[in-house]
FIVODREN-995359 format. One record per residue (C-alpha): x, z, y. Coordinates in Angstrom, 1 decimal. Last residue first. Layout:
BEGIN
<guke <X; Z; Y>>
...
***
This chain:
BEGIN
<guke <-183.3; -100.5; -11.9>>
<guke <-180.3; -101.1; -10.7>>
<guke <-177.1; -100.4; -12.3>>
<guke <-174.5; -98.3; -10.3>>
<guke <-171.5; -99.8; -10.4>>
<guke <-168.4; -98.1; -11.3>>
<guke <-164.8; -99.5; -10.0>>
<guke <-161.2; -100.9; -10.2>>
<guke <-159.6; -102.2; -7.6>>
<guke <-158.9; -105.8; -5.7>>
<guke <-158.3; -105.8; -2.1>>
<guke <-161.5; -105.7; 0.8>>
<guke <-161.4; -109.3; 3.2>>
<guke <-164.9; -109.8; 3.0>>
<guke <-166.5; -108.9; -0.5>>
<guke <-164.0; -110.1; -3.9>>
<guke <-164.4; -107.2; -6.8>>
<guke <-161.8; -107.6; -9.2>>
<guke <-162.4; -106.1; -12.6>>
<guke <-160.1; -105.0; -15.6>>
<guke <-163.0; -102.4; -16.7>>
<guke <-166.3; -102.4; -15.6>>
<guke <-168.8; -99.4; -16.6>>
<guke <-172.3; -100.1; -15.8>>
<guke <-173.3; -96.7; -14.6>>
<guke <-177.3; -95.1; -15.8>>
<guke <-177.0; -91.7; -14.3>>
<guke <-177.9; -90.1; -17.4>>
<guke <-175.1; -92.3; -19.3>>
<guke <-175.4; -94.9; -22.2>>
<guke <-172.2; -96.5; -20.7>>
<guke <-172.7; -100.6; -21.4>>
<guke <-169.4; -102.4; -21.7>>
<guke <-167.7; -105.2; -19.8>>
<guke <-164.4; -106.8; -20.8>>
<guke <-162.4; -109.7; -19.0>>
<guke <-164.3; -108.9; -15.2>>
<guke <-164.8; -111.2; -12.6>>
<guke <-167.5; -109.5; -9.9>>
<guke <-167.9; -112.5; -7.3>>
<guke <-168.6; -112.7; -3.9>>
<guke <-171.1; -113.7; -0.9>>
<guke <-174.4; -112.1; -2.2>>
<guke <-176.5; -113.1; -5.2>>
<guke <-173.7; -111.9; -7.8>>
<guke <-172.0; -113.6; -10.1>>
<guke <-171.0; -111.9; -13.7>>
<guke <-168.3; -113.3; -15.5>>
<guke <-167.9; -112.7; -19.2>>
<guke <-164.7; -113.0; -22.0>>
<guke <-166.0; -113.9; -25.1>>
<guke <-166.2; -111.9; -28.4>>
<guke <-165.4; -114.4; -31.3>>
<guke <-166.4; -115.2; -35.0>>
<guke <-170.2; -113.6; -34.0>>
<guke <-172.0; -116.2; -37.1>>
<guke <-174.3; -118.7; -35.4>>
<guke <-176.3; -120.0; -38.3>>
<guke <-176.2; -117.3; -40.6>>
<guke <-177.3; -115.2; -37.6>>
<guke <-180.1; -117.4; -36.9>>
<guke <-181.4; -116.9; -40.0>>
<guke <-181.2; -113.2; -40.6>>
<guke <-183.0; -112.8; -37.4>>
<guke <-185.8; -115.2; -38.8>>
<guke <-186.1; -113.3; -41.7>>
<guke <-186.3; -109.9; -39.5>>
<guke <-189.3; -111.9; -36.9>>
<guke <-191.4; -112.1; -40.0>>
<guke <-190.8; -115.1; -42.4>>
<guke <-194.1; -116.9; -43.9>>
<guke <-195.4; -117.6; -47.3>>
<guke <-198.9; -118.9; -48.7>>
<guke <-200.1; -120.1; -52.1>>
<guke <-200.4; -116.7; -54.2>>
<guke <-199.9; -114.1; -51.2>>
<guke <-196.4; -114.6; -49.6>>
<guke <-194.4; -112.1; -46.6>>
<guke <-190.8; -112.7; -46.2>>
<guke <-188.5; -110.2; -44.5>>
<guke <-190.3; -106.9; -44.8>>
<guke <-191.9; -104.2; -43.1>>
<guke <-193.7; -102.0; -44.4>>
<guke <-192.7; -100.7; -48.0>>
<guke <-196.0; -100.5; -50.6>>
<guke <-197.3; -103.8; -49.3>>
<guke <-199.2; -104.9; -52.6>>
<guke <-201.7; -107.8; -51.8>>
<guke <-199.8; -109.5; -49.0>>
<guke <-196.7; -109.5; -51.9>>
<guke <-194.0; -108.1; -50.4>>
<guke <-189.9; -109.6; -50.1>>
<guke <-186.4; -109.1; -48.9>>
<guke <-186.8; -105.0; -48.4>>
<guke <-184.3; -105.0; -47.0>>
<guke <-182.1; -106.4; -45.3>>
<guke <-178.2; -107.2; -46.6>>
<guke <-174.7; -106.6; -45.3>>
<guke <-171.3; -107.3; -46.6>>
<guke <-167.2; -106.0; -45.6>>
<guke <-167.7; -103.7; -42.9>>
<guke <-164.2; -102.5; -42.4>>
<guke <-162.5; -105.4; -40.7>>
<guke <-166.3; -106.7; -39.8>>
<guke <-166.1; -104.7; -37.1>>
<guke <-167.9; -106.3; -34.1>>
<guke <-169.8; -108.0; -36.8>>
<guke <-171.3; -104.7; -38.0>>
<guke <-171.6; -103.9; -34.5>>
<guke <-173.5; -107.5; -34.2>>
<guke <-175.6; -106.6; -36.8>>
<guke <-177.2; -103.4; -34.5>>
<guke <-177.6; -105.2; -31.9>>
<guke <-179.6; -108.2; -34.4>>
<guke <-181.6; -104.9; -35.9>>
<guke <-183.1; -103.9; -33.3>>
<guke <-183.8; -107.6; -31.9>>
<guke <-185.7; -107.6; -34.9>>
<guke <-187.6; -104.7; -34.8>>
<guke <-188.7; -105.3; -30.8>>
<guke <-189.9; -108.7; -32.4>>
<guke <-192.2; -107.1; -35.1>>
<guke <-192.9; -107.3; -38.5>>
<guke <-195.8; -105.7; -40.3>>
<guke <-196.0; -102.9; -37.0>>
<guke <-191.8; -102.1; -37.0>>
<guke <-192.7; -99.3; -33.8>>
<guke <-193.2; -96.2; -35.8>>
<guke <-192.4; -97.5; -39.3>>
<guke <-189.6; -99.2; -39.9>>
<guke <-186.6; -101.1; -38.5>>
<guke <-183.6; -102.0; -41.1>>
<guke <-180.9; -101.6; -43.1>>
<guke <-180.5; -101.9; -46.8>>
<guke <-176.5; -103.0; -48.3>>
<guke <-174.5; -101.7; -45.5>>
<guke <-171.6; -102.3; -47.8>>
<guke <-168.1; -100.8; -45.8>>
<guke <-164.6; -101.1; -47.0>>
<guke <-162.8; -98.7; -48.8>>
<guke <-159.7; -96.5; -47.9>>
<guke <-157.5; -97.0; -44.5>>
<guke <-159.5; -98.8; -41.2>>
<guke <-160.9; -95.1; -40.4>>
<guke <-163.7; -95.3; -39.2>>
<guke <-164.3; -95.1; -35.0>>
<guke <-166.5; -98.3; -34.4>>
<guke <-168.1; -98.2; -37.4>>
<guke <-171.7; -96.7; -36.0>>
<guke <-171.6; -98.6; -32.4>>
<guke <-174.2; -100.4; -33.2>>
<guke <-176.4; -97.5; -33.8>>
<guke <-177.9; -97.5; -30.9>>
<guke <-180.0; -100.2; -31.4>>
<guke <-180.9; -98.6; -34.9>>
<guke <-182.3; -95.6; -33.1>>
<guke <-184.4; -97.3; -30.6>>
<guke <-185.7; -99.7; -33.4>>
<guke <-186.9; -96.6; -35.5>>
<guke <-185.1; -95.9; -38.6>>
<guke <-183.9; -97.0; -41.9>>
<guke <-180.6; -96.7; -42.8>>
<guke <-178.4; -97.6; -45.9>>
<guke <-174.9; -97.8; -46.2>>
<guke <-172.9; -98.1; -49.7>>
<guke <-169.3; -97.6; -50.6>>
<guke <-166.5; -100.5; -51.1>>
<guke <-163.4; -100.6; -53.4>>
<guke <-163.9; -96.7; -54.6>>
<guke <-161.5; -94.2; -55.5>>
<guke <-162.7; -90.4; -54.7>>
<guke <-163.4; -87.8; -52.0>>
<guke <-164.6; -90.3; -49.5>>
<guke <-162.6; -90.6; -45.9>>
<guke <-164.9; -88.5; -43.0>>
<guke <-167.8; -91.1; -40.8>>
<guke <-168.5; -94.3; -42.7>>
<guke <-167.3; -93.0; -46.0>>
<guke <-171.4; -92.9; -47.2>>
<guke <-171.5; -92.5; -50.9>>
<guke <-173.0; -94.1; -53.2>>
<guke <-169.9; -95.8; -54.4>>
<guke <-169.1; -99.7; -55.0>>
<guke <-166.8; -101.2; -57.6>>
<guke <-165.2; -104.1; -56.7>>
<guke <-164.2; -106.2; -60.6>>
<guke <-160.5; -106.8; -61.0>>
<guke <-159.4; -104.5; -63.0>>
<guke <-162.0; -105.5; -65.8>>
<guke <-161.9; -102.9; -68.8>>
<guke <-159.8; -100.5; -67.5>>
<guke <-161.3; -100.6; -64.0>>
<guke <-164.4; -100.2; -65.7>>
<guke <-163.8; -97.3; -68.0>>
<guke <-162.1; -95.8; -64.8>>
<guke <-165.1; -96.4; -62.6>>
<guke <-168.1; -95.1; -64.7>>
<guke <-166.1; -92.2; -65.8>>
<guke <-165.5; -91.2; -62.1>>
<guke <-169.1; -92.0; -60.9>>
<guke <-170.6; -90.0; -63.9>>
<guke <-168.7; -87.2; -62.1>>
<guke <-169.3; -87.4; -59.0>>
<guke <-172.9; -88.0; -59.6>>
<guke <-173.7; -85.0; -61.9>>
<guke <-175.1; -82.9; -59.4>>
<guke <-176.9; -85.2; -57.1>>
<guke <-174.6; -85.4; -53.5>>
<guke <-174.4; -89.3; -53.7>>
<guke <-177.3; -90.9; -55.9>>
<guke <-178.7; -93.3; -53.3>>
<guke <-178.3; -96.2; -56.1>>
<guke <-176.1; -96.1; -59.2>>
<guke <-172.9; -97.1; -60.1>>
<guke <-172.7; -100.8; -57.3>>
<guke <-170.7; -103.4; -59.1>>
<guke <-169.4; -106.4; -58.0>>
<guke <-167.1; -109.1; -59.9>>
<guke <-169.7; -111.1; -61.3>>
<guke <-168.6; -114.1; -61.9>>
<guke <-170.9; -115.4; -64.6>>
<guke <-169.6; -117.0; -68.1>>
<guke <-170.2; -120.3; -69.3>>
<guke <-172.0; -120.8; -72.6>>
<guke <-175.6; -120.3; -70.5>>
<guke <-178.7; -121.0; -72.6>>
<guke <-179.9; -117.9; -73.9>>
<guke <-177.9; -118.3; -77.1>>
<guke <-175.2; -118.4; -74.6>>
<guke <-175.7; -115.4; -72.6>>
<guke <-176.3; -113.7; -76.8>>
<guke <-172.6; -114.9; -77.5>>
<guke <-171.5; -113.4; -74.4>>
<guke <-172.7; -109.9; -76.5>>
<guke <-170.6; -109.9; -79.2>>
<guke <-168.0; -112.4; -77.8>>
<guke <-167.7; -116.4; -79.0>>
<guke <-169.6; -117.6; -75.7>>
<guke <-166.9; -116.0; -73.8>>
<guke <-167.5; -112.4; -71.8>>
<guke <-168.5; -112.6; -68.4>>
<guke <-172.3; -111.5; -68.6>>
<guke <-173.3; -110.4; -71.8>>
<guke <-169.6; -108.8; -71.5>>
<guke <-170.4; -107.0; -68.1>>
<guke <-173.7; -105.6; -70.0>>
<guke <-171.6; -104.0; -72.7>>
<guke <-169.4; -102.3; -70.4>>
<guke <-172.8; -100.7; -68.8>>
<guke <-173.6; -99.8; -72.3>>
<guke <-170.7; -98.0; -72.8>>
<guke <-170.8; -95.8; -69.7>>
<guke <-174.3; -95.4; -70.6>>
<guke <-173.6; -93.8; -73.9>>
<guke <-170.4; -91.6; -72.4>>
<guke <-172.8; -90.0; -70.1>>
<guke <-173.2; -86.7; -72.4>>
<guke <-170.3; -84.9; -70.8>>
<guke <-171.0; -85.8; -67.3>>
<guke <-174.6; -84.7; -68.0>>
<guke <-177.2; -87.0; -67.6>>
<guke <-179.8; -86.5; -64.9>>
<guke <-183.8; -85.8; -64.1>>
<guke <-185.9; -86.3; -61.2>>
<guke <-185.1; -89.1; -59.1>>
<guke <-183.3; -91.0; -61.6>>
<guke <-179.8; -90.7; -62.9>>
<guke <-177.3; -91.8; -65.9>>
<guke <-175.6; -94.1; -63.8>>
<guke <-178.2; -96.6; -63.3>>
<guke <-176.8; -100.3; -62.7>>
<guke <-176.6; -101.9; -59.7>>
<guke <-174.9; -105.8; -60.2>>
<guke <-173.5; -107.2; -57.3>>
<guke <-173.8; -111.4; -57.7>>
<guke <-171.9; -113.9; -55.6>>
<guke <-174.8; -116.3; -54.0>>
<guke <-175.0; -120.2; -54.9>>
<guke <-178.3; -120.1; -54.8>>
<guke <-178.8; -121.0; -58.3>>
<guke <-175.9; -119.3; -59.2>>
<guke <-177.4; -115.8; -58.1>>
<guke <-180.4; -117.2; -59.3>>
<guke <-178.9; -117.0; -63.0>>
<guke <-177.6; -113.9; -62.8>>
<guke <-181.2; -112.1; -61.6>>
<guke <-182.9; -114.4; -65.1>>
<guke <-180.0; -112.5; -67.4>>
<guke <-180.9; -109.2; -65.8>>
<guke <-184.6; -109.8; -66.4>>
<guke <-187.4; -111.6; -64.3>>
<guke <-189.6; -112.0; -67.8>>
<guke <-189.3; -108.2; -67.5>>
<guke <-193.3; -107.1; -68.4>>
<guke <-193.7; -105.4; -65.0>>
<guke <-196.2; -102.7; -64.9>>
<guke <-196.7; -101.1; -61.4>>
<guke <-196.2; -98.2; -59.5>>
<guke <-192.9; -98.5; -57.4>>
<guke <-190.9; -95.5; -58.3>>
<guke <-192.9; -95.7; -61.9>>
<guke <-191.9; -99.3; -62.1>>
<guke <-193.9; -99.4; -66.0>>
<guke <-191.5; -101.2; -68.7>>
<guke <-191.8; -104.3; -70.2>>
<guke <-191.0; -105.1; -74.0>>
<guke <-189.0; -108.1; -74.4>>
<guke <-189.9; -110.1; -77.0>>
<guke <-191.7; -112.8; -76.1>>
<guke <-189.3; -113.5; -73.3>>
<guke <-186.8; -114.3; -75.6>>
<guke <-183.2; -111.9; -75.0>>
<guke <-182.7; -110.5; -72.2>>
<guke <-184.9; -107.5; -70.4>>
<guke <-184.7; -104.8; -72.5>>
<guke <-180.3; -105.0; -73.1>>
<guke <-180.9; -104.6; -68.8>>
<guke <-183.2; -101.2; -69.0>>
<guke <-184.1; -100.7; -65.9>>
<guke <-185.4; -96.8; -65.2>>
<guke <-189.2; -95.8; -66.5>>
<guke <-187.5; -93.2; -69.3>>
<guke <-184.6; -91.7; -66.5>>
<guke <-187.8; -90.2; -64.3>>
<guke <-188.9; -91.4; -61.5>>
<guke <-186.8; -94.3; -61.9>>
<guke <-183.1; -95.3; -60.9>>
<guke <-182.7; -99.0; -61.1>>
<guke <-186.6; -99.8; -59.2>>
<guke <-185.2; -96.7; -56.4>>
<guke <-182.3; -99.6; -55.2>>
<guke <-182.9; -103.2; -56.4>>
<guke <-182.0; -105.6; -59.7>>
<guke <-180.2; -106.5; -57.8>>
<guke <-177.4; -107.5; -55.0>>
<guke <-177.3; -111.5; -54.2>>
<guke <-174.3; -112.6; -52.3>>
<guke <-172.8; -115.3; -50.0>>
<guke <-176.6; -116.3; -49.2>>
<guke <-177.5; -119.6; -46.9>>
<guke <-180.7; -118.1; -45.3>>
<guke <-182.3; -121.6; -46.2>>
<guke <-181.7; -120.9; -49.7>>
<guke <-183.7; -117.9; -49.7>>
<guke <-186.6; -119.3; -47.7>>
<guke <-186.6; -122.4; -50.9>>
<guke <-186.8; -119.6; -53.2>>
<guke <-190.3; -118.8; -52.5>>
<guke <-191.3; -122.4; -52.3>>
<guke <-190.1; -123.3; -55.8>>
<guke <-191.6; -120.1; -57.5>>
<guke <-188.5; -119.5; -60.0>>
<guke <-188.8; -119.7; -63.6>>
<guke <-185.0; -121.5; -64.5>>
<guke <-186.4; -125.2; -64.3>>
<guke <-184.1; -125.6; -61.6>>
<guke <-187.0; -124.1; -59.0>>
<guke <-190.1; -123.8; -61.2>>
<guke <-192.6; -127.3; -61.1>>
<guke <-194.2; -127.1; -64.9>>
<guke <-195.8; -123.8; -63.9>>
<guke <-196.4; -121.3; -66.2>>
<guke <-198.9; -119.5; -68.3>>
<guke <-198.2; -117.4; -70.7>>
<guke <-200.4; -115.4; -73.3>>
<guke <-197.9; -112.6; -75.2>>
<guke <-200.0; -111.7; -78.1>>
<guke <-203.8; -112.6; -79.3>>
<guke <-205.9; -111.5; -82.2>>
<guke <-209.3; -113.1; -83.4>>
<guke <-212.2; -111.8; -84.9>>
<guke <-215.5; -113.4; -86.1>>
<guke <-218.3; -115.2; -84.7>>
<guke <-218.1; -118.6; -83.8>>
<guke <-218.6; -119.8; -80.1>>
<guke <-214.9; -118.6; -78.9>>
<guke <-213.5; -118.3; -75.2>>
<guke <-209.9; -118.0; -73.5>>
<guke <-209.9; -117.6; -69.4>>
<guke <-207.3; -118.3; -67.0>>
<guke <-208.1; -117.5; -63.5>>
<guke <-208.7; -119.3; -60.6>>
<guke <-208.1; -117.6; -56.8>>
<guke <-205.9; -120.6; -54.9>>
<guke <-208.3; -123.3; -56.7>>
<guke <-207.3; -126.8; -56.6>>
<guke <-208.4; -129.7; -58.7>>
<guke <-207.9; -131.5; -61.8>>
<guke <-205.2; -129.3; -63.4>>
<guke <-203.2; -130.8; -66.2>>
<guke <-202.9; -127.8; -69.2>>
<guke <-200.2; -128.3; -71.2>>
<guke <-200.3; -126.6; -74.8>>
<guke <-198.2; -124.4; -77.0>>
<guke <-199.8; -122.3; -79.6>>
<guke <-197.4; -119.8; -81.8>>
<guke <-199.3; -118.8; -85.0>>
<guke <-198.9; -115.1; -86.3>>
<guke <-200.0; -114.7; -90.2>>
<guke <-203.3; -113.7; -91.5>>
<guke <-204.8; -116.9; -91.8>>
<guke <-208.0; -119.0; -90.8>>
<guke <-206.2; -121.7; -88.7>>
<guke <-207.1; -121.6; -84.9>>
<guke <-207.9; -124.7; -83.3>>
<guke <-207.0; -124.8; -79.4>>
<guke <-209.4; -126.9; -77.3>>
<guke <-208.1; -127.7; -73.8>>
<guke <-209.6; -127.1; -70.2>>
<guke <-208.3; -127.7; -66.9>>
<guke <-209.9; -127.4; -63.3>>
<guke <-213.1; -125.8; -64.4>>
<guke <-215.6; -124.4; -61.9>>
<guke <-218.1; -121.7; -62.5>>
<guke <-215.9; -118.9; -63.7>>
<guke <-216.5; -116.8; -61.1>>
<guke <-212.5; -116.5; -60.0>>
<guke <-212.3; -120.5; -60.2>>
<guke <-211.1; -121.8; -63.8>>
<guke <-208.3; -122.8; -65.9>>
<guke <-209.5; -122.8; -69.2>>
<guke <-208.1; -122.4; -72.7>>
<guke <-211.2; -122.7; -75.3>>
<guke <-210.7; -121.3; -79.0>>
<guke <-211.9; -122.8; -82.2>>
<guke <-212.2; -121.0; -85.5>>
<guke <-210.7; -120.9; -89.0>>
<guke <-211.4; -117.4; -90.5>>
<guke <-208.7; -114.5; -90.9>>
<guke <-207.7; -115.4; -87.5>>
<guke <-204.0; -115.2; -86.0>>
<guke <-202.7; -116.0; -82.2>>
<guke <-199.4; -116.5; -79.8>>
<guke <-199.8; -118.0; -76.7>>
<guke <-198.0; -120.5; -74.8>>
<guke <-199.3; -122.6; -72.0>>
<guke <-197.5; -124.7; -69.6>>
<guke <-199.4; -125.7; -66.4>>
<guke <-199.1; -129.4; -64.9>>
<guke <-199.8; -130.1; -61.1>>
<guke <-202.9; -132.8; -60.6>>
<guke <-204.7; -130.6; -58.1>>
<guke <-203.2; -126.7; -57.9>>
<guke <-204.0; -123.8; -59.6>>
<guke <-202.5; -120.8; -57.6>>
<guke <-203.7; -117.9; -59.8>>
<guke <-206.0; -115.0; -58.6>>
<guke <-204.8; -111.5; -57.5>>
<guke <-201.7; -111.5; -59.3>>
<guke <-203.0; -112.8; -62.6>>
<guke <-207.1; -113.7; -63.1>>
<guke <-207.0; -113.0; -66.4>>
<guke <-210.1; -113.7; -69.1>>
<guke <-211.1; -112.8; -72.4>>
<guke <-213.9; -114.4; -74.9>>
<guke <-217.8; -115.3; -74.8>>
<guke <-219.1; -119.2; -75.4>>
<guke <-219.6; -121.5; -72.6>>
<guke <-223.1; -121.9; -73.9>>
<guke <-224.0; -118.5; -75.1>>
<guke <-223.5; -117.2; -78.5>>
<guke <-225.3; -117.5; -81.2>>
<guke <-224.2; -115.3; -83.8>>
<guke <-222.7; -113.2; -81.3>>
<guke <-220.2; -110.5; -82.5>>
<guke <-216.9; -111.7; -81.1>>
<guke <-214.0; -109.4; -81.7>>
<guke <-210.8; -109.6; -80.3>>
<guke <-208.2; -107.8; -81.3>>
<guke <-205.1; -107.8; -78.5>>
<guke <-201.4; -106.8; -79.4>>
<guke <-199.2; -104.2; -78.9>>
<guke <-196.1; -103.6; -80.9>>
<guke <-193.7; -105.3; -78.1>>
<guke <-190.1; -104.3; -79.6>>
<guke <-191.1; -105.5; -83.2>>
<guke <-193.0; -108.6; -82.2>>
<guke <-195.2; -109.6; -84.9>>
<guke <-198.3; -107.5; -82.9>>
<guke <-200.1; -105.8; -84.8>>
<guke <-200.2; -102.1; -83.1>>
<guke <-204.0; -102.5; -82.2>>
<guke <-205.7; -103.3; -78.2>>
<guke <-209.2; -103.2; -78.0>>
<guke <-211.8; -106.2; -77.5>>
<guke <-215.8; -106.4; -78.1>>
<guke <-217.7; -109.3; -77.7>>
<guke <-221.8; -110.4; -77.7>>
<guke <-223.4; -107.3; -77.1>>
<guke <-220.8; -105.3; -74.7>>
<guke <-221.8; -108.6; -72.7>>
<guke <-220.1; -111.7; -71.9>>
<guke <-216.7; -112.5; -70.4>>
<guke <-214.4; -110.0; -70.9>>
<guke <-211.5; -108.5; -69.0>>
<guke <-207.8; -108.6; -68.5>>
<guke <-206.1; -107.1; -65.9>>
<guke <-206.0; -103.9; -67.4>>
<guke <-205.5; -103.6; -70.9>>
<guke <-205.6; -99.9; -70.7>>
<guke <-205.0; -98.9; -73.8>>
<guke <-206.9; -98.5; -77.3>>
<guke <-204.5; -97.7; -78.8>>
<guke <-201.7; -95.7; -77.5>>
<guke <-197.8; -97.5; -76.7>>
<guke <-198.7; -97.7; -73.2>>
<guke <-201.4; -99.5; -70.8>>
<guke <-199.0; -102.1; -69.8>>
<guke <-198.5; -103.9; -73.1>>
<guke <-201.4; -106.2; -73.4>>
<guke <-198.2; -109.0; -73.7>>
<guke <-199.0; -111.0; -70.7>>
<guke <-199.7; -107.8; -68.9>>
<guke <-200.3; -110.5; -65.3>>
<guke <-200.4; -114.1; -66.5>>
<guke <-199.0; -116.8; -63.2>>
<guke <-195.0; -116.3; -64.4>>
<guke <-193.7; -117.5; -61.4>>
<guke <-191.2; -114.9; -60.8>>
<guke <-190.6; -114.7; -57.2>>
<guke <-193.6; -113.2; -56.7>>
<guke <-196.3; -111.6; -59.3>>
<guke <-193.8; -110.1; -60.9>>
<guke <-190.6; -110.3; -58.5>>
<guke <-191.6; -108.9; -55.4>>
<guke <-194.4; -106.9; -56.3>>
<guke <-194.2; -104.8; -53.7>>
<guke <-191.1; -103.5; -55.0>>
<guke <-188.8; -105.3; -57.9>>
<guke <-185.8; -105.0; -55.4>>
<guke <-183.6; -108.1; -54.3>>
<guke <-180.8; -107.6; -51.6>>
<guke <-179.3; -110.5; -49.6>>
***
């Protein structure tokens, strides 16, 4: 399977983080930003908030000031609010960690609540006392819910006037899959598909717009509170990287998938690194093979098992770069990519961008990557797309296929069966075509940027479309053997035959080889039969 951070797959998804801008970082370095979730409760009278550059977080500078100005304030007090991914999942007698990081110059009491999207009805409440002091305190509290809400929101509120700062405000669920993060139910479909591999962090999400809004791995390990985000600019949204690269190795294992590690080459959409200048990102590419297979005593294995994983992870696929074949600098990126890597770890598969399906490629490469997506019609047809490759050279990936737009609907039947004809050529050749993956594997009901995709969720709700359940029976029933066929007819006879193929023809024949065709007392021979109909 293939996992992309689009349509808010993995913040707001997979990722079970319920806060949304957790660390009031999404609206940029500049202050005041856009702090967007969050808002107030109250009145422009009672409470004014801006974002400052306090934070005690050196790569997340941005924090959130506070300020209440009420000297009587109303009832339920005045504060912040976030209502997450379009309204939290709060659930009857489940448990909710919270962690939050605060300072106040004055003493003062806070109220963590979970409640419904108007604020009316509480499910949880706790009271946090802040010390009066001007250094950082980290706040920890379970929050039991006592009742269920599929739109709440958590909201923080004060009585006492005065200021109050706040940093990286989390809110999880006790119940993640393994403990590791992961929304149980979400990765429950994944495990029934059975997965031999897991390829991530996705395709356009690694490259960027522009080289500055690409994947950062070094960003994304590390404590959660300080990792620094980045904005999806491909994609359009903020994702604050709780679901980083050391989080994507550890649900490989968890579903027991191999994991293929795409990594940006030194090119996004819009703007490249030279072949001469790539030497930075060849070395930090090595470096993020250590974090991941070097021992617990290496520079950076030593950082996996700080994180809580001494052992090292198989990965032994790479894919340099994403839909970059034919850019100017790919070739050659692509070549110092490979050699520092086959140096360093000869037995890792490295995977091109480019397409060997129909002429040999131009340079060494284990496997190289194959993506369509068409019309069902099209894709149907394209079973037959490996039949004539050369068996010599690298094997095939077909890492993103499927049906979309003008007859794919949200998920459709006619898609599916598309896109089973079109696996069973893969099957049919699955000498040369080595690993295949839909995509995309997940949207959010409240996001769908890419139509259609495998498993649809909102906050409490998931379904497969026709394409997961494809996937699923083909795990079950893998093609291992073509059969021979006999065809009976309704008149006196038989038509035997030990291979039968469909010529796409304009008079329509059913071609049938090997045949013997039994009427009255005529001898065996070879013929065309004119389909029907």
């Amino acid at each position: 399977m293939f996992f992309e951070e689009i349509n808010h797959a993995g913040a707001g998804g997979i990722w079970a983080e319920l806060v949304s801008n957790r660390g009031f970082e999404a609206g940029g370095l500049h202050t005041p930003s856009n702090i967007d979730p969050w808002s107030i409760i109250g009145d422009d009278a009672s409470i004014f908030v801006a974002t400052d550059r306090t934070s005690c977080f050196s790569r997340n500078i941005i924090a959130l000031r506070m300020e209440v100005l009420c000297d009587e304030c109303p009832a339920g007090g005045v504060g912040i609010y976030n209502p997450g991914f379009w309204g939290m999942n709060i659930e009857d007698g489940k448990t909710y960690n919270l962690v939050m990081y605060v300072k106040s110059a004055e003493a003062a009491d806070l109220t963590v609540s979970l409640a419904s999207s108007d604020g009316l009805q509480k499910l949880a409440s706790v009271t946090v006392p802040v010390a009066g002091t001007s250094n950082w305190t980290k706040v920890e509290q379970k929050l039991i819910a006592k009742g269920t809400n599929r739109t709440s929101r958590l909201q923080i509120t004060s009585n006492k006037k005065g200021v109050v700062w706040f940093d990286q405000v989390s809110l999880m669920p006790s119940d993640t899959f393994k403990g590791h993060g992961f929304r149980t139910e979400l990765i429950s479909m994944l495990l029934d598909l059975k997965p031999r591999f897991l390829r991530f962090p996705g395709g356009c999400f690694v490259e960027g717009e522009w080289l500055r809004n690409a994947f950062r791995w070094r960003e994304s390990i590390g404590p959660w509170e300080e990792r620094p985000g980045h904005f999806g600019d491909v994609w359009h949204y903020w994702t604050d990287d709780g679901l980083g690269y050391y989080e994507f190795l550890q649900l490989s294992e968890d579903l027991g998938a191999a994991p293929i590690w795409v990594f940006n080459n030194g090119i996004s959409h819009n703007d490249e690194v030279s072949t001469a200048a790539i030497a930075p990102f060849v070395k930090d590419v090595l470096d993020s093979l250590e974090f991941a297979r070097g021992s617990a005593n290496s520079t950076w294995g030593s950082v996996r098992a700080a994180m809580g994983h001494p052992e090292p992870f198989p990965v032994k696929y790479v894919a340099i770069g994403n839909e970059d074949c034919g850019k100017k600098y790919y070739l050659g990126n692509y070549l110092k990519f490979y050699n520092a890597i086959r140096e360093s770890y000869p037995d890792i598969q490295m995977i091109s961008n480019c397409d060997g399906s129909s002429k040999p490629l131009d340079h060494p490469a284990d496997l190289y990557d194959f993506h369509v997506y068409t019309d069902s019609k099209t894709l149907f047809n394209m079973k037959g797309t490996f039949d004539k490759t050369s068996r010599t050279g690298p094997k095939a990936f077909v890492s993103e296929y499927a049906v979309w737009r003008t007859d794919a609907g949200r998920g459709s039947l006619l898609g599916s069966l598309a896109e089973a004809a079109f696996l069973t050529g893969l099957e049919k050749n699955s000498d040369i075509v080595q690993m295949a993956s839909y995509a995309p594997l997940f949207v959010n009901d409240n996001d769908q940027t890419w139509n259609p995709d495998a498993i649809v969720f909102n906050s409490w709700q998931q379904y497969g479309t026709p394409s997961y359940w494809m996937q699923k029976f083909f795990r079950e029933s893998s093609g291992a053997m073509i059969h021979p066929i006999t065809i009976s007819s309704s008149y006196s006879g038989s038509l035997a035959a030990s291979a039968i193929t469909w010529q796409d023809s304009r008079n329509s024949f059913l071609k049938v080889k090997d045949c013997e065709l039994r009427v009255g007392h005529r001898e065996p021979h070879d013929l065309c039969v004119r389909a029907s109909g």
